[in-house]
N, CA and C atoms as an extended XYZ file, in Angstrom:
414
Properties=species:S:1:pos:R:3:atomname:S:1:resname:S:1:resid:I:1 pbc="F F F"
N         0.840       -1.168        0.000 N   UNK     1
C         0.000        0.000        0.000 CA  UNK     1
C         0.885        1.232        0.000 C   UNK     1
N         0.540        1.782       -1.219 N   UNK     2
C         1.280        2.929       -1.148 CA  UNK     2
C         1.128        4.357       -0.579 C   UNK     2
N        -0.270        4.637        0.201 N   UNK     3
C        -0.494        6.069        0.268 CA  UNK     3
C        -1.227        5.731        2.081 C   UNK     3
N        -1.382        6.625        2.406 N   UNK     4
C        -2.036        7.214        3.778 CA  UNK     4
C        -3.729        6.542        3.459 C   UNK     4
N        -3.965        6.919        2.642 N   UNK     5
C        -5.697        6.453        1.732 CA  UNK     5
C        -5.501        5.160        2.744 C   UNK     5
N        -4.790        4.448        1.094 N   UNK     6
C        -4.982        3.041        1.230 CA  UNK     6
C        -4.830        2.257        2.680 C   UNK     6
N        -3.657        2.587        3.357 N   UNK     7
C        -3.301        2.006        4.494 CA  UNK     7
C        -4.196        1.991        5.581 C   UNK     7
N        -4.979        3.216        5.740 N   UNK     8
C        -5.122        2.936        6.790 CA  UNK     8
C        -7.080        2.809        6.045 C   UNK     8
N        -7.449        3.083        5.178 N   UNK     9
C        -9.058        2.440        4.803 CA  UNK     9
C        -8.953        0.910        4.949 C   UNK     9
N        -7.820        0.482        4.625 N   UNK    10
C        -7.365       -1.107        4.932 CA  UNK    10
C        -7.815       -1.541        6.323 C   UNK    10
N        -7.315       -0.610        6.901 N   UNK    11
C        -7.125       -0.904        8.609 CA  UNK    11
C        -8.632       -0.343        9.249 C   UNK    11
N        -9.434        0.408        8.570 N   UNK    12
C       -10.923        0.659        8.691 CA  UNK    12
C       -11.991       -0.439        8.549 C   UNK    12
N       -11.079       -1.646        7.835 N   UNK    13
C       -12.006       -2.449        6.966 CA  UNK    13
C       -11.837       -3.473        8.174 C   UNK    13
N       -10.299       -3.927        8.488 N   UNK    14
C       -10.705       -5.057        9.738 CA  UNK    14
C       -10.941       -4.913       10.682 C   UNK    14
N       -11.239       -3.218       11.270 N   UNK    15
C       -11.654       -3.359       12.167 CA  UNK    15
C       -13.229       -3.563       12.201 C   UNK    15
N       -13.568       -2.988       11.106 N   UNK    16
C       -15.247       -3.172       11.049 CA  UNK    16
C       -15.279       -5.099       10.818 C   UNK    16
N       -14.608       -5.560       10.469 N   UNK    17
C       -15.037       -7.364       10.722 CA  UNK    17
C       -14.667       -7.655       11.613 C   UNK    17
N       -13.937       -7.232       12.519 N   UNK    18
C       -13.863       -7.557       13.564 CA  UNK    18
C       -15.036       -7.335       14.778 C   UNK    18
N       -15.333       -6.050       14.413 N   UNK    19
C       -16.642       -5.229       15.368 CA  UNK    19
C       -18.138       -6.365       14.849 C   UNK    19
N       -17.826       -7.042       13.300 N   UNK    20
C       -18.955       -7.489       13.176 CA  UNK    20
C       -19.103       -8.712       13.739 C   UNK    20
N       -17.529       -9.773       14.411 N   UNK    21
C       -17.841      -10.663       14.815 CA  UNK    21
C       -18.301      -10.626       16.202 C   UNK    21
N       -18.113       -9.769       16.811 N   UNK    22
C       -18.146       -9.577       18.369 CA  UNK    22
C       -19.563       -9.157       18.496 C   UNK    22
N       -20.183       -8.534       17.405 N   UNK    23
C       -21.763       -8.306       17.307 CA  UNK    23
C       -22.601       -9.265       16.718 C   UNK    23
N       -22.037      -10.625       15.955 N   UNK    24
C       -23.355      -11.406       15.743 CA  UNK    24
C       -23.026      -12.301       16.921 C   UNK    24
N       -21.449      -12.636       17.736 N   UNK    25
C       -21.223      -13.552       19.003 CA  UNK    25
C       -22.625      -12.763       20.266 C   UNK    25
N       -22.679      -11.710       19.841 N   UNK    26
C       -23.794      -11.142       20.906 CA  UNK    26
C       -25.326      -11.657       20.710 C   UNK    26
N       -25.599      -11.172       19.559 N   UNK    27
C       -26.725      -11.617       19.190 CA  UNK    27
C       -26.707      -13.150       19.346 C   UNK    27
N       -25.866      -13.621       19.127 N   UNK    28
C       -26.147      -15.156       20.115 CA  UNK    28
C       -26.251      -15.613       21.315 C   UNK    28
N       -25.403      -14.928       21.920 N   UNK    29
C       -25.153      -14.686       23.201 CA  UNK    29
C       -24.379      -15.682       23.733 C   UNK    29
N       -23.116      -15.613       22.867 N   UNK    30
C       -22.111      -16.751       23.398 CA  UNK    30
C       -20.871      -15.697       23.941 C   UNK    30
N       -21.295      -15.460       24.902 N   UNK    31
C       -20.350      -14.211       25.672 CA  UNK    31
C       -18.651      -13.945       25.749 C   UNK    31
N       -18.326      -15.460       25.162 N   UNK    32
C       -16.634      -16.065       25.394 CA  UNK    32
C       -16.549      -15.854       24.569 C   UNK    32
N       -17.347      -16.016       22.910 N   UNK    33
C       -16.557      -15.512       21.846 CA  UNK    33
C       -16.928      -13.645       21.643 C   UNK    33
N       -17.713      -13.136       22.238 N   UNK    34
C       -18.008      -11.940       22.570 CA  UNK    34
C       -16.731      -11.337       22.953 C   UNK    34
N       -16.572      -11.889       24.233 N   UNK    35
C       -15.278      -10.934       24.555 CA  UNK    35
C       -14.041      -11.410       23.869 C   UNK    35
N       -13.467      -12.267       23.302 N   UNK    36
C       -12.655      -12.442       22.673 CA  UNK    36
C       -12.890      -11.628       21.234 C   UNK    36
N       -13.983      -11.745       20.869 N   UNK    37
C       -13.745      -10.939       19.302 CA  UNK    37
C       -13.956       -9.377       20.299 C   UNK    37
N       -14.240       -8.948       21.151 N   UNK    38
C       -14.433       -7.842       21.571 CA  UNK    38
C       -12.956       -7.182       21.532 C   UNK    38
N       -12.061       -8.336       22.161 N   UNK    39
C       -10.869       -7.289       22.945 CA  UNK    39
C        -9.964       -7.390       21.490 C   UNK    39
N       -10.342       -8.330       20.427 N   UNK    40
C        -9.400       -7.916       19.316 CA  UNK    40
C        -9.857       -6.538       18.835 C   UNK    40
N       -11.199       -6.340       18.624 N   UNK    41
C       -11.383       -5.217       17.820 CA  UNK    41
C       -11.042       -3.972       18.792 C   UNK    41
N       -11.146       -3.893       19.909 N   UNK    42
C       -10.354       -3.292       21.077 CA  UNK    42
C        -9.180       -2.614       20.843 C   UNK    42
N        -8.804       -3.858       20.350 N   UNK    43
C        -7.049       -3.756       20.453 CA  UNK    43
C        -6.715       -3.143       19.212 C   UNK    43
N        -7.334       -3.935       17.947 N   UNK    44
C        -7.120       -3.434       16.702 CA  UNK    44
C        -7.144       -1.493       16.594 C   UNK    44
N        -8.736       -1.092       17.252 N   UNK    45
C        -8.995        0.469       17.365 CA  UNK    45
C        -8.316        1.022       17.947 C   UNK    45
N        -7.666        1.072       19.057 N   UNK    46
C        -6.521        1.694       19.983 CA  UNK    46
C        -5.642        1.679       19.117 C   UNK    46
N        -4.628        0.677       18.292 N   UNK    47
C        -3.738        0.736       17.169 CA  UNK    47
C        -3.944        2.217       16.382 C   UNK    47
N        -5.086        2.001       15.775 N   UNK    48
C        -5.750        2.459       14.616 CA  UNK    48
C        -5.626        4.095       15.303 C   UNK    48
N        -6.395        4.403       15.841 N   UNK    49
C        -6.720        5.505       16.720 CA  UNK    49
C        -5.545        6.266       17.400 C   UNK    49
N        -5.038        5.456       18.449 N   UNK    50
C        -3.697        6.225       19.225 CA  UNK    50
C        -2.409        6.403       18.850 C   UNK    50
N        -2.371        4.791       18.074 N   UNK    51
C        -0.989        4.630       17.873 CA  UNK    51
C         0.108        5.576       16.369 C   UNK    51
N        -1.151        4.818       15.289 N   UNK    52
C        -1.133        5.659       14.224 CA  UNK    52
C        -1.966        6.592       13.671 C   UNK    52
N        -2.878        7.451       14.895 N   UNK    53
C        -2.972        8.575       14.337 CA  UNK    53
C        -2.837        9.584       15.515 C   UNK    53
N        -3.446        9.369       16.636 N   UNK    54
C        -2.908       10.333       17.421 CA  UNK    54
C        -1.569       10.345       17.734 C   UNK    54
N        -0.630        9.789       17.855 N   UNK    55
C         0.387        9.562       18.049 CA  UNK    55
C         1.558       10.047       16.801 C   UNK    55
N         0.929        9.764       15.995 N   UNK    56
C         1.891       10.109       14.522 CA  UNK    56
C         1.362       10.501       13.441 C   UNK    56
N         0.368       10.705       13.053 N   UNK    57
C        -0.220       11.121       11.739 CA  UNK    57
C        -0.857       12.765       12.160 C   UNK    57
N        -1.625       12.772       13.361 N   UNK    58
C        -2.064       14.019       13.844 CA  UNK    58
C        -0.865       15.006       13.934 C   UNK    58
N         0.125       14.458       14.552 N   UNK    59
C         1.123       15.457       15.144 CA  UNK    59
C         1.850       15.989       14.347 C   UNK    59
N         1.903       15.217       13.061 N   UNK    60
C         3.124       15.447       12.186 CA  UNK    60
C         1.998       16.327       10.837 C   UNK    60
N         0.578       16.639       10.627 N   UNK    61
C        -0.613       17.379       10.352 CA  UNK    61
C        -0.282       18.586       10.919 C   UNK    61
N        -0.731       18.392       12.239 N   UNK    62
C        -0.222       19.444       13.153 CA  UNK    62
C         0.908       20.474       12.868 C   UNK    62
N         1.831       20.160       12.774 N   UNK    63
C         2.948       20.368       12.921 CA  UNK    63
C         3.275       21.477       11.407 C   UNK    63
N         2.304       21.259       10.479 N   UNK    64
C         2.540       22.062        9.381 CA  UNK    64
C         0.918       22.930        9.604 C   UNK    64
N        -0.370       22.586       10.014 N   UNK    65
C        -1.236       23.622        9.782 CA  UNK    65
C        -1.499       23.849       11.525 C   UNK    65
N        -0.995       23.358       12.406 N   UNK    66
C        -1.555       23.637       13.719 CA  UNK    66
C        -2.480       23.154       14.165 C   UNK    66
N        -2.507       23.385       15.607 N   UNK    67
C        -3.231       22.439       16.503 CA  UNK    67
C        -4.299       22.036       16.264 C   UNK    67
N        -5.228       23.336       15.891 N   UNK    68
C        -6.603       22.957       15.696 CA  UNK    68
C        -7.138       22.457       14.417 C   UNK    68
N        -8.462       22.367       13.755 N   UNK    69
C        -8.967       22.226       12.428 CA  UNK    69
C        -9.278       20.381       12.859 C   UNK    69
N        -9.076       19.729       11.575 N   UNK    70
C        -9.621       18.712       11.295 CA  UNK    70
C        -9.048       17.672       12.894 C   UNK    70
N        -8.193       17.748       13.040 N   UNK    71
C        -7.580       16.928       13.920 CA  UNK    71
C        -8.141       17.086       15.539 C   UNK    71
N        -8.455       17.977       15.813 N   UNK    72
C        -9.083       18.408       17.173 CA  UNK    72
C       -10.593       17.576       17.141 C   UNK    72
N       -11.133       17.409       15.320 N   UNK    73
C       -12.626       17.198       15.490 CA  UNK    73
C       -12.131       15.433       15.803 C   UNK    73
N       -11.303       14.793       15.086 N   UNK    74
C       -10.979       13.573       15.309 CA  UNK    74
C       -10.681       12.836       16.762 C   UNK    74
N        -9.782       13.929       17.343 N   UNK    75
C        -9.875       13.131       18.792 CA  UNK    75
C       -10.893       13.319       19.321 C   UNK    75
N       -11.609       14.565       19.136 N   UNK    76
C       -12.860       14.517       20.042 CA  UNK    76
C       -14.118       13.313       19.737 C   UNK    76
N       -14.085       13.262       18.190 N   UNK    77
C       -14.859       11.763       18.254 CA  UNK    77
C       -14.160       10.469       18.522 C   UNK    77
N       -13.073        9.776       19.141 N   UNK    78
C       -12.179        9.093       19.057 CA  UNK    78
C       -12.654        9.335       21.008 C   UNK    78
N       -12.209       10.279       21.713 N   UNK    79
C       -12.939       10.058       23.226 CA  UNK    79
C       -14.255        9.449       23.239 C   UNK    79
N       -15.057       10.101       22.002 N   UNK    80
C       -16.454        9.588       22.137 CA  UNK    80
C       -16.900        8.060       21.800 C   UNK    80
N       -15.840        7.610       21.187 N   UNK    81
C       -15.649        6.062       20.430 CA  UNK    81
C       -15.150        5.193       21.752 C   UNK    81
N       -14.290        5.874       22.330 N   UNK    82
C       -13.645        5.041       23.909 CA  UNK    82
C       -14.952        4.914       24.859 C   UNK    82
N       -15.645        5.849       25.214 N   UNK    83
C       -16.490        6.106       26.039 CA  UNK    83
C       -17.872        4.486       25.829 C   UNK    83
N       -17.654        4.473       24.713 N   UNK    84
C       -18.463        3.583       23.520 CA  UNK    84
C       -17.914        2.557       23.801 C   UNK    84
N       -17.180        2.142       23.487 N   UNK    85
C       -16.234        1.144       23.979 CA  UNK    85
C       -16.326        0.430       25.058 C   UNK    85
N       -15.842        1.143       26.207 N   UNK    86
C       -16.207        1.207       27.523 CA  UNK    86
C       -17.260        0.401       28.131 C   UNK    86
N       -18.478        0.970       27.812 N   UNK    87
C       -19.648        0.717       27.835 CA  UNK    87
C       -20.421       -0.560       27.327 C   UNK    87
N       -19.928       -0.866       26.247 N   UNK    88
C       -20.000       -2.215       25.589 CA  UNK    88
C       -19.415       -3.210       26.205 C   UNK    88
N       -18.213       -2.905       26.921 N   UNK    89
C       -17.218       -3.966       27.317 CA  UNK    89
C       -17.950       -4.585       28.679 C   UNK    89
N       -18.708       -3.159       29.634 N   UNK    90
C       -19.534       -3.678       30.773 CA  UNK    90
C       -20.586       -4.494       30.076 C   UNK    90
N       -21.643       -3.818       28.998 N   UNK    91
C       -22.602       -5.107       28.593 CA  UNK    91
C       -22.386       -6.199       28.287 C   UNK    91
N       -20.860       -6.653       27.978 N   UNK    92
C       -20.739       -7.952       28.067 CA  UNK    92
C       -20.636       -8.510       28.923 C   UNK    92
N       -19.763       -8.200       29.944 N   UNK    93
C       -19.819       -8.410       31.826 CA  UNK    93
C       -21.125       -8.625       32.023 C   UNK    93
N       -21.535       -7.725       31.567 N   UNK    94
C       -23.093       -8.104       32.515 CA  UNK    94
C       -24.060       -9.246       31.304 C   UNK    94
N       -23.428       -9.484       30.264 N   UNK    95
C       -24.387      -10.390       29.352 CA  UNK    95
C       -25.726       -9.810       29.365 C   UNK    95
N       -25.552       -8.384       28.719 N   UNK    96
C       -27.424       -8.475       28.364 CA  UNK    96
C       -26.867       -7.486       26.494 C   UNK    96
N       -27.332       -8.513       25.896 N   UNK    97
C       -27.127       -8.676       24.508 CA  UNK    97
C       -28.012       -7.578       24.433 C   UNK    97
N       -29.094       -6.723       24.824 N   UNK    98
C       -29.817       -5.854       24.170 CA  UNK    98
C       -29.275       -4.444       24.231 C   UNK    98
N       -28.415       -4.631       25.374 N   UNK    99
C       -27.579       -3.051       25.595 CA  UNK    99
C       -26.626       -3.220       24.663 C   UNK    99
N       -25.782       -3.998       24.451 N   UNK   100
C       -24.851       -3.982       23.567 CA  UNK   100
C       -25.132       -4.335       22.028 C   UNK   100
N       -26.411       -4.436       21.564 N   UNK   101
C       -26.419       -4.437       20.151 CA  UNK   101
C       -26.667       -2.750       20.331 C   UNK   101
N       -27.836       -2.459       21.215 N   UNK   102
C       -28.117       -0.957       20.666 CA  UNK   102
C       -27.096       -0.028       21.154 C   UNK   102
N       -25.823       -0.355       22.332 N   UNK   103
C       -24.545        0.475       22.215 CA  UNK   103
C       -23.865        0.391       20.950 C   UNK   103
N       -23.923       -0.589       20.227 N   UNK   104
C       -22.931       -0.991       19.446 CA  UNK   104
C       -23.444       -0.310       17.939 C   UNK   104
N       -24.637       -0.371       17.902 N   UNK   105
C       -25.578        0.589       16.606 CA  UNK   105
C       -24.979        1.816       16.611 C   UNK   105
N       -24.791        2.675       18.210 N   UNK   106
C       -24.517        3.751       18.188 CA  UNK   106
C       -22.822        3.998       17.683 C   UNK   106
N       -21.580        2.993       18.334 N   UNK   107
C       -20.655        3.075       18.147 CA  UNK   107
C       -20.465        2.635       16.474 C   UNK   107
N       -21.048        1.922       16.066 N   UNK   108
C       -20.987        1.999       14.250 CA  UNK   108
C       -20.958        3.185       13.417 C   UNK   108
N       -22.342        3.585       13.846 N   UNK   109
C       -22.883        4.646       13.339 CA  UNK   109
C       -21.748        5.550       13.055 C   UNK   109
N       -21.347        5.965       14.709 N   UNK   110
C       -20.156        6.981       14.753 CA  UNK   110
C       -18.649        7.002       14.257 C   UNK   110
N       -18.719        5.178       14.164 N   UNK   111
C       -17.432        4.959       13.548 CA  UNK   111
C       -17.415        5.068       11.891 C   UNK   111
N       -19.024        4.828       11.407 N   UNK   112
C       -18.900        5.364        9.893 CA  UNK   112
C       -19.065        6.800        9.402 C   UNK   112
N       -19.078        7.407       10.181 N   UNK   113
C       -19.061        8.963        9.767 CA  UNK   113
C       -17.757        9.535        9.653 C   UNK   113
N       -17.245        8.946       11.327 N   UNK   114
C       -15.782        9.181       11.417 CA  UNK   114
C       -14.879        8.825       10.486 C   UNK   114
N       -15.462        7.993        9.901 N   UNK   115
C       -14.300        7.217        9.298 CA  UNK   115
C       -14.653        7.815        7.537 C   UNK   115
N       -15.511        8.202        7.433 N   UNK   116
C       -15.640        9.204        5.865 CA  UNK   116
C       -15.308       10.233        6.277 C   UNK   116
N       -15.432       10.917        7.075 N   UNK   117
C       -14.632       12.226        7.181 CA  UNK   117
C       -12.408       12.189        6.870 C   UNK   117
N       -12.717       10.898        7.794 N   UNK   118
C       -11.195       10.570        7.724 CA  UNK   118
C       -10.622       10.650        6.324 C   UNK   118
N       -11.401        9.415        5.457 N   UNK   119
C       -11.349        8.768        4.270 CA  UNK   119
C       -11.056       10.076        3.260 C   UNK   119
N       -12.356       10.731        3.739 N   UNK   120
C       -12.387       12.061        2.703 CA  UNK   120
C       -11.898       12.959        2.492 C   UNK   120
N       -11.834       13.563        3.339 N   UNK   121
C       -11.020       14.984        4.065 CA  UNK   121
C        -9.433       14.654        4.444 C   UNK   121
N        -9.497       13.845        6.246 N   UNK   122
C        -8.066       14.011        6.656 CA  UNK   122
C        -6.964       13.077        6.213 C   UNK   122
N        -7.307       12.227        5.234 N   UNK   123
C        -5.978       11.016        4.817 CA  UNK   123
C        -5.747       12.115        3.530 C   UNK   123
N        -6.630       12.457        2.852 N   UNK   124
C        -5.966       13.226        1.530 CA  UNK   124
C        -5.448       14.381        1.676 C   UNK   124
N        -5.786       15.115        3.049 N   UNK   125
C        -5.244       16.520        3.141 CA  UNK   125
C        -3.415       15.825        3.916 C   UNK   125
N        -3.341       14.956        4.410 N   UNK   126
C        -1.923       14.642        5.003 CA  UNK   126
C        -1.333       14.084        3.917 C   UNK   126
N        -1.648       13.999        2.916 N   UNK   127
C        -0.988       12.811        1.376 CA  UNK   127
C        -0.597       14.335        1.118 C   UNK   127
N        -1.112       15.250        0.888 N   UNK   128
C        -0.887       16.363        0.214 CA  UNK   128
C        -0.158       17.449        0.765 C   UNK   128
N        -0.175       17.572        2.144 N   UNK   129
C         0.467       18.351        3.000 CA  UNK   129
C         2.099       17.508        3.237 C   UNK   129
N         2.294       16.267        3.618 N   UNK   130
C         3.139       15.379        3.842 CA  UNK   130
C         3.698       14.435        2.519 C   UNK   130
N         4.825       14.400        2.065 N   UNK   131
C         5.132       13.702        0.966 CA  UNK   131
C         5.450       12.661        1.748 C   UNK   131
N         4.971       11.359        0.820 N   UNK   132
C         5.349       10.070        1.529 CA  UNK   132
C         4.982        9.851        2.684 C   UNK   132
N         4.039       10.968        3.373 N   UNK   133
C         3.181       10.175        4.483 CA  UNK   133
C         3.115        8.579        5.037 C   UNK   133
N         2.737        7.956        3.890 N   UNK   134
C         2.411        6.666        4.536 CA  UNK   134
C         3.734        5.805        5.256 C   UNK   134
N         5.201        6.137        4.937 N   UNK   135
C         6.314        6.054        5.451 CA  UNK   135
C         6.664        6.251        7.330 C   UNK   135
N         5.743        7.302        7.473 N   UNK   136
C         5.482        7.560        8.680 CA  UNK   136
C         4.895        6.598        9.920 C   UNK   136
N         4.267        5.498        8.850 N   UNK   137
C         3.753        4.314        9.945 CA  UNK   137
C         4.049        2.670        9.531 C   UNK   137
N         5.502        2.799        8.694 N   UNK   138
C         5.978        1.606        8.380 CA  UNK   138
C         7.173        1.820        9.163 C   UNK   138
């Protein structure tokens, strides 16, 4: 993969199969593969989220247009995605499959908006601002 695009819409894509296995293990209500597909997609989004973008793609954005603009709106939905998170992780503790499909509607939802804004706007404005961007997270 050669660009910022590709790499990380890649990395948009498993996390959404991942989010989808941990949501039909619910709708069954086999809670062990719940939290196991839970804490991958967990793990996968924290990657996705902290590692390579707050951590290195924001800062190095930053760093040529400043603090604020597109990147301020990203972490602030990215707290709101944890919070989401969070919350899901107790409905599995507590096994009631109805909180966590309709938490999990909400955390979709938010993760597909987020993630066209990303797609649209902030991977092409860092391809264009940053040469060779995608270098930045190999």
């Amino acid at each position: 993969m050669n660009s910022i695009s590709e790499l990380m819409q890649h990395n948009h894509r498993e996390c959404d199969e991942l989010f989808a296995k941990a949501e039909e293990s619910a709708a069954n209500q086999d809670w062990n593969e719940t939290l196991t597909a839970w804490e991958s997609f967990t793990k996968e989004l924290e990657s996705h989220i902290t590692e390579k973008e707050e951590n290195v793609l924001f800062p190095a954005l930053e760093e040529i247009n400043g603090p604020m603009g597109p990147t301020q709106v990203m972490r602030n939905e990215h707290k709101q995605m944890r919070i989401l998170v969070s919350q899901i992780k107790q409905s599995i503790a507590d096994q009631n499959s109805t909180q966590f499909l309709g938490l999990s509607e909400t955390l979709m939802m938010l993760m597909q908006q987020h993630n066209m804004k990303e797609e649209q706007i902030l991977y092409p404005m860092i391809e264009n601002c940053i040469p060779n961007a995608h270098k930045l997270l190999t």
